[in-house]
C-alpha positions as CSV (number, residue, x, y, z in Angstrom):
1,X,67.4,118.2,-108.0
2,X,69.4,120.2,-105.2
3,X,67.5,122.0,-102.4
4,X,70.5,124.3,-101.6
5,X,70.5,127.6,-101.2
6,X,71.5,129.5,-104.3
7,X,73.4,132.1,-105.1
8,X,72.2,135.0,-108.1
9,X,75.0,133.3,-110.3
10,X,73.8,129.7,-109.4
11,X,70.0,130.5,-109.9
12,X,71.3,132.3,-113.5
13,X,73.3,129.2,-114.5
14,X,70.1,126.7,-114.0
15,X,67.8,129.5,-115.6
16,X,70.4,129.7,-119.0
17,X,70.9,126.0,-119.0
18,X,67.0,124.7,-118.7
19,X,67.0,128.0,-121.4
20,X,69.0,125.8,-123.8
21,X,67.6,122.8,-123.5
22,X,64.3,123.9,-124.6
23,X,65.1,127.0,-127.3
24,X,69.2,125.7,-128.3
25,X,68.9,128.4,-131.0
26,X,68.6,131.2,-128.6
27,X,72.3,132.9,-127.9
28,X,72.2,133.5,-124.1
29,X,74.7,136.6,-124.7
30,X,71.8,138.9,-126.5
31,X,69.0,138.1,-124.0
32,X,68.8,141.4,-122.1
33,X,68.4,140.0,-118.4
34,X,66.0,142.8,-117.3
35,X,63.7,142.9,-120.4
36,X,60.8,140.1,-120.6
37,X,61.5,137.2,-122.7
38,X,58.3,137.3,-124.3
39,X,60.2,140.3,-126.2
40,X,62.7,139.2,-127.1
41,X,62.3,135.1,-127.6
42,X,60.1,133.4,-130.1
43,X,58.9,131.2,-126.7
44,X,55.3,129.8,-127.5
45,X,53.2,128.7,-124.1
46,X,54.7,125.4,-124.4
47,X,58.0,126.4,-124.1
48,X,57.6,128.7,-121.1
49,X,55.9,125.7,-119.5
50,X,58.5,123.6,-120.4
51,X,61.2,126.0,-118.9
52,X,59.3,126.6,-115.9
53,X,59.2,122.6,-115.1
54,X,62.8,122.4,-116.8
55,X,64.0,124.9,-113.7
56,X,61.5,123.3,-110.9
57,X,63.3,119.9,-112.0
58,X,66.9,121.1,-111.6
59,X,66.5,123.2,-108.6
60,X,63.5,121.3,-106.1
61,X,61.6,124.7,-106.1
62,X,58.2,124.5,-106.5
63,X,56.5,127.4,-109.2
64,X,53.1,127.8,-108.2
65,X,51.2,129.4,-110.8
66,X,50.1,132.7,-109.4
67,X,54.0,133.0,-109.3
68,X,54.9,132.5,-113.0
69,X,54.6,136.1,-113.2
70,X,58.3,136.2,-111.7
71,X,59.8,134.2,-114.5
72,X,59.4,137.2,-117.6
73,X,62.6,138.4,-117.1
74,X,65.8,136.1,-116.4
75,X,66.5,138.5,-113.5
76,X,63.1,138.1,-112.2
77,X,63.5,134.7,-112.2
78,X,66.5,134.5,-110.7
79,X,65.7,136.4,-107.6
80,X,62.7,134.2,-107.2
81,X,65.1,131.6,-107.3
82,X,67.5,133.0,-104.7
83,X,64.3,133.9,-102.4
84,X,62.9,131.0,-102.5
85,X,65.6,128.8,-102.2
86,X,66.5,130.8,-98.9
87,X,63.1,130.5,-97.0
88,X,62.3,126.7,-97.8
């Protein structure tokens, strides 16, 4: 768990790596970052939980519900990331 502040590259890395650990056949080089992952990952609710938790576990940042929203696309995510890791 780190509670530093993170850069766009670092909040990617954590997003891509949590990624892997819970959908290893997905190849991190055809996920378009801007497009939601519901489109383009078979990701059931379970999995999207599980990568949610995955990326609250490796970075200390909290994901409230109301702000899953951010997480459909990987650049989404990450600028929640960045954000958040700035103001807390």
């Amino acid at each position: 768990m780190t509670t530093k502040t993170l850069t766009t590259g670092d909040a990617v890395k954590v997003i891509y790596d949590v990624l892997a650990e819970i959908a290893p056949e997905v190849d991190a080089s055809e996920i378009d970052m801007a497009v939601d992952l519901t489109d383009q990952l078979d990701l059931d609710s379970m999995d999207y939980l599980h990568w949610l938790v995955g990326i609250n576990a490796a970075t200390g940042i909290e994901i409230p519900d109301r702000d899953a929203s951010h997480f459909m696309t990987i650049d989404g995510a990450a600028q929640y990331l960045v954000d958040a890791s700035t103001t807390s």
